[in-house]
C-alpha positions in Angstrom: 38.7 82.6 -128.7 40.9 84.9 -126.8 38.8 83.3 -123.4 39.5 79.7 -124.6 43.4 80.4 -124.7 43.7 82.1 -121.5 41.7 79.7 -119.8 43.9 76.8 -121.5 47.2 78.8 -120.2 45.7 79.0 -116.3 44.9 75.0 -116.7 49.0 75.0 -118.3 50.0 76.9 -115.1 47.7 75.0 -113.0 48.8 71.4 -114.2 52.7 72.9 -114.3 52.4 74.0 -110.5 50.9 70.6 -109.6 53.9 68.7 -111.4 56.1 71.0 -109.1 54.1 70.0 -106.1 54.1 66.2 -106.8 57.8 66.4 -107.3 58.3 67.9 -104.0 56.4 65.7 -102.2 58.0 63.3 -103.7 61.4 64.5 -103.4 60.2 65.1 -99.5 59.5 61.5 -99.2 62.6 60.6 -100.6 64.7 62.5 -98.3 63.1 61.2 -95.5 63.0 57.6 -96.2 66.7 57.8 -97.0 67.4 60.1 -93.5 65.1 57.0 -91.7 67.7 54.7 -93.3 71.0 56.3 -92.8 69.7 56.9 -89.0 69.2 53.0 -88.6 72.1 52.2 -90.0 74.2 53.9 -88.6 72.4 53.5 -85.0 74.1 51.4 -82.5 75.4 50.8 -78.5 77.5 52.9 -77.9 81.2 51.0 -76.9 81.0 50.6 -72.9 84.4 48.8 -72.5 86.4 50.5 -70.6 90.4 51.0 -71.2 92.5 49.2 -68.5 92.7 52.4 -66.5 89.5 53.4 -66.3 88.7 50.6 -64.1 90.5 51.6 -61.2 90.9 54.8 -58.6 93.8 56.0 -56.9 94.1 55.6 -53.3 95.9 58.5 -51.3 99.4 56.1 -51.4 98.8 55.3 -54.7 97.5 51.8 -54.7 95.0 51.3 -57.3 91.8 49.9 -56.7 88.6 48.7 -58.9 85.5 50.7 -59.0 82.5 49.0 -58.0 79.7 48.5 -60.3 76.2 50.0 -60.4 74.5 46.9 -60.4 76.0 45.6 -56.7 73.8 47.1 -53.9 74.7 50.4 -52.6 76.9 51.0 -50.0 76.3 54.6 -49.7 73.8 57.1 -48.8 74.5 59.5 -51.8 77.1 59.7 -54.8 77.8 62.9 -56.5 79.2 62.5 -60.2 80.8 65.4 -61.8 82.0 65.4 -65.4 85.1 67.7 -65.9 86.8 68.5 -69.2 89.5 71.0 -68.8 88.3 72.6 -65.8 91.1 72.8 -63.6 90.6 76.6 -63.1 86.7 76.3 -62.4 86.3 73.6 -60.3 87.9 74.0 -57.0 85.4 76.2 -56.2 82.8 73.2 -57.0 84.2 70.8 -55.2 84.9 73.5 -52.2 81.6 74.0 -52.1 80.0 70.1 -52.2 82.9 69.1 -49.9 81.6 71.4 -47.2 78.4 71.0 -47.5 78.3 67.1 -47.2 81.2 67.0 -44.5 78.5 69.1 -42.5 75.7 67.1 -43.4 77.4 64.0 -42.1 78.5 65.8 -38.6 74.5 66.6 -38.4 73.9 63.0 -39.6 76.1 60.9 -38.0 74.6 58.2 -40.5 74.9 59.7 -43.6 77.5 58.6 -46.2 78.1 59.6 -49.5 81.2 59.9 -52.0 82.1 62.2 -55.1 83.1 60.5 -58.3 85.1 63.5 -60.6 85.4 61.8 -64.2 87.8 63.9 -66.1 86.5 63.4 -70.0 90.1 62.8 -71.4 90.9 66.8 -70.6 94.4 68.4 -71.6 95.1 70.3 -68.5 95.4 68.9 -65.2 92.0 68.5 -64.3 93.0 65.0 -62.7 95.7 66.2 -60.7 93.3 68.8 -59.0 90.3 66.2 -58.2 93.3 63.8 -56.6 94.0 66.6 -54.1 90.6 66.7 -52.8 91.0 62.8 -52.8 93.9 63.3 -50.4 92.6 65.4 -48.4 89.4 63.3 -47.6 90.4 60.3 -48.7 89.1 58.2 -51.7 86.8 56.3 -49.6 84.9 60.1 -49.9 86.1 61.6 -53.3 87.5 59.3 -56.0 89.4 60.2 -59.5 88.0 58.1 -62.7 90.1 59.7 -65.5 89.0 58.9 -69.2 91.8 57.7 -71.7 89.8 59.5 -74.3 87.0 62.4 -74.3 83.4 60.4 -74.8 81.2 63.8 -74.3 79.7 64.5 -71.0 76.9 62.6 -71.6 79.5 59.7 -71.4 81.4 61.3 -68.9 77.9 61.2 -66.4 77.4 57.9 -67.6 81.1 56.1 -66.8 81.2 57.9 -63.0 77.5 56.6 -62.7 77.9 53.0 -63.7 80.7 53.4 -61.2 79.3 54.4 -58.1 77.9 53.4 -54.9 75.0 55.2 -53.2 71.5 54.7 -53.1 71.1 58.5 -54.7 72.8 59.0 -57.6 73.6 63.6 -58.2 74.8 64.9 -61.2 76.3 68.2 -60.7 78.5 70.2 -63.6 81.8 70.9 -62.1 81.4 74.7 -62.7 79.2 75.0 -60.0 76.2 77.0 -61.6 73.7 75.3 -59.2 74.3 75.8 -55.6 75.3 72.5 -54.1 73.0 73.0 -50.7 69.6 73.3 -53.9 70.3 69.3 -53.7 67.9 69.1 -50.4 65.5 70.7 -53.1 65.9 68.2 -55.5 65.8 65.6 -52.9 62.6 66.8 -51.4 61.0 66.5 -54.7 62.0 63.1 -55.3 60.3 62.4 -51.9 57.2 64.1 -52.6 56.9 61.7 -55.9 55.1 58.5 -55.5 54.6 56.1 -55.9 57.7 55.4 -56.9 57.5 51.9 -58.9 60.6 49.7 -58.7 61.7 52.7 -56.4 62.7 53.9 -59.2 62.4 58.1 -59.7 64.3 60.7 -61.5 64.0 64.8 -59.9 65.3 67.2 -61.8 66.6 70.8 -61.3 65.1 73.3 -63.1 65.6 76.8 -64.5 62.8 77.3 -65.9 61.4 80.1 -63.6 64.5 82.2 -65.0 64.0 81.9 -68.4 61.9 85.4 -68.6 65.2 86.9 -67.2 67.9 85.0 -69.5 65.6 86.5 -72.4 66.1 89.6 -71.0 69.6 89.5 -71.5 70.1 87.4 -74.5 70.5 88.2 -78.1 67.1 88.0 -80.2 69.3 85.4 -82.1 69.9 83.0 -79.2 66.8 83.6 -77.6 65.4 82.1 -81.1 67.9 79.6 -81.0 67.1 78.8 -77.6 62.8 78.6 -78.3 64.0 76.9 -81.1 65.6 73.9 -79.3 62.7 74.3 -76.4 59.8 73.2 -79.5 62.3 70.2 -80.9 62.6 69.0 -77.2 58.9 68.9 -76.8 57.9 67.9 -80.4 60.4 64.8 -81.1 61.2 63.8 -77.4 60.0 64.9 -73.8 56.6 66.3 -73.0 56.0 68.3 -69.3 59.5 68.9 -68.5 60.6 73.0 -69.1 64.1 72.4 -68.6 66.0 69.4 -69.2 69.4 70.7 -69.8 69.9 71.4 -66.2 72.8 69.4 -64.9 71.5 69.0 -61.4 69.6 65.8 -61.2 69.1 63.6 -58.6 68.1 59.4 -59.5 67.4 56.7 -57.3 69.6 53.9 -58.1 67.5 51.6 -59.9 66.6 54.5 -62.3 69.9 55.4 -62.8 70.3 51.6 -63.3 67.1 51.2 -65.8 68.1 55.1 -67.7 71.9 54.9 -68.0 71.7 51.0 -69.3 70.2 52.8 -72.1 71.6 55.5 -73.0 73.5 56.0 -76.4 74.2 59.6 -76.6 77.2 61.2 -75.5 77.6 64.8 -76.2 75.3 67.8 -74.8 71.6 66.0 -75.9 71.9 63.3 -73.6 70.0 64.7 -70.9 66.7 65.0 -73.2 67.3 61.0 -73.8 67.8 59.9 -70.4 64.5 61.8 -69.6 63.0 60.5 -72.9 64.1 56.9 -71.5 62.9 57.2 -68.2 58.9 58.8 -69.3 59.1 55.6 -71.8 59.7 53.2 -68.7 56.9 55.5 -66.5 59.9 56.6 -64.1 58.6 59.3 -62.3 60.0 62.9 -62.8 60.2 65.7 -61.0 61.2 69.2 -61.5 62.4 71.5 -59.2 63.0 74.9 -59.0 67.0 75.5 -58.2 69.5 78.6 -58.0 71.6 79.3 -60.8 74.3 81.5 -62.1 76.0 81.7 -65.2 79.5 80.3 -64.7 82.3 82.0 -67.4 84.0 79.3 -69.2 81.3 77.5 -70.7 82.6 74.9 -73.3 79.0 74.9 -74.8 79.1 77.1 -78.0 76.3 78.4 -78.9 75.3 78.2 -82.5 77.2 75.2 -82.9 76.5 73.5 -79.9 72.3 74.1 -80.5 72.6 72.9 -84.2 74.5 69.6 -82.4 71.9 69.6 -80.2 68.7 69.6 -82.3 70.5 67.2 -85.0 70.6 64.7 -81.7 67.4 65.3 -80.9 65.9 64.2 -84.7 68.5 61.0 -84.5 66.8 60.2 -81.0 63.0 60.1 -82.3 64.1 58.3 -85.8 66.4 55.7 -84.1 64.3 55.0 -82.0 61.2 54.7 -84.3 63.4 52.5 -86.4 63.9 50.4 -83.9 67.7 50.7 -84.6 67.9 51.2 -80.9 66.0 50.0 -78.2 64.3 50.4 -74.7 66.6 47.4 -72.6 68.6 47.3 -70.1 72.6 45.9 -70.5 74.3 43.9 -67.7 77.6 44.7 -68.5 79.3 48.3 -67.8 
């Protein structure tokens, strides 16, 4: 008797357990077919018209003229795009740097040509006012000034100075200067060494990867976790084979600058794990490259905050795109 009523209370447990179960699988499902929803929903182009005064430079006297579009031919060897919010402070040395080291390269190459686009992302200091010296001083043939009405996020910082330029290589450098600007005959080499190249079309990336053992070093257990963390999401929801794809140093040809940047709907610090999602899904060749890199003070990447951001973009990214609320195409207009 006493057997039959414990048994009967281990088959209550059992079958209450079960219940539990089922109702979290359940409640599981639910919550994901409502995130799949709300992520479709509320997926869409991001807004590429540009304000009135985004679609013009200043020339040294003032005159304003139109920026070209990246779907004309090139007209340039190489174009350097640097997104700057607030970093008035920071990046003279940047541009000091690039300046030099392209002015050289074009006394050793007589040919070469190339041009730096700095888009300030709607910043409060004078950010503007210090690109438009450098634009003096070499003219805005070399360095031009497209300032943002409003702050889009330096995803759409990259992507406004790119639709916007001229060469046949298309740099993206961070204005603090982490990555030494003479590394870009690194990344170049390794967009060389890639082929074939179909439509011409190849991405190389810098990379500092081969530093990560030392960054853990000197990192908190916390954002080393946070860090591993983001590294897993990266790999799990979006971009297999590539270590590090937050880099800003990375070098396109035109036409996958063209095919990546048509597509691209995030903005903020996650955008570089699209473009690179983008280009695998189109078969772009990628590269990555080994580059120097120093920790710049200043960073306007906060850490907690700016990882949770990260890895919520990088779930939106797989679902959106699995929903088909956004799509692999390219767009004419920029």
């Amino acid at each position: 008797m006493v057997f039959c009523q414990r048994l009967q209370a281990n088959l209550w447990k059992m079958v209450c357990v079960c219940g539990i179960v089922e109702a979290l699988v359940a409640l599981a499902a639910l919550v994901f077919i409502v995130v799949l929803i709300l992520a479709h929903i509320t997926g869409g182009m991001v807004n590429l018209t540009r304000h009135e005064k985004e679609k013009y430079f200043l020339t040294p006297t003032g005159e304003k003229e139109p920026f070209p579009s990246l779907h004309d031919p090139h007209s340039r060897d190489l174009s350097v795009v640097i997104p700057a919010y607030n970093e008035e402070l920071r990046m003279p040395v940047m541009l000091d740097e690039a300046t030099e080291y392209l002015e050289n390269r074009q006394k050793k190459e007589s040919s070469f040509t190339y041009e730096v686009i700095v888009v300030d992302d709607g910043s409060k200091d004078k950010t503007t006012e210090v690109a438009l010296r450098y634009s003096r001083k070499y003219g805005s043939d070399k360095v031009r000034v497209l300032t943002l009405v409003n702050n889009r996020g330096k995803g759409g910082a990259v992507r406004m100075g790119t639709l916007s330029s001229r060469g046949k290589f298309i740099l993206m450098a961070d204005a603090d200067g982490a990555t030494k600007f003479c590394d870009i005959e690194k990344v170049e080499a390794g967009l060389n060494d890639l082929d074939p190249k179909p439509e011409n079309m190849a991405i190389s990336c810098g990379s500092r990867a081969h530093l990560e053992d030392v960054s853990v070093a000197q990192r908190s257990m916390f954002r080393t976790f946070l860090m591993y963390g983001f590294h897993f999401l990266v790999w799990f929801f979006c971009v297999r084979g590539i270590k590090d794809t937050q880099c800003g140093f990375k070098l396109f040809t035109r036409e996958a600058a063209l095919k990546t940047f048509s597509c691209l709907h995030v903005e903020r610090w996650a955008f570089d794990v699209e473009l690179l999602y983008i280009a695998q899904c189109f078969k772009i060749p990628i590269a990555e490259v080994a580059v120097n890199w120093t920790e710049i003070e200043g960073s306007k990447l906060v850490p907690f905050w700016s990882w949770l951001q990260m890895g919520r973009d990088l779930v939106v990214i797989r679902l959106r795109y699995l929903t088909g609320a956004w799509k692999l195409r390219s767009h004419k207009s920029d």
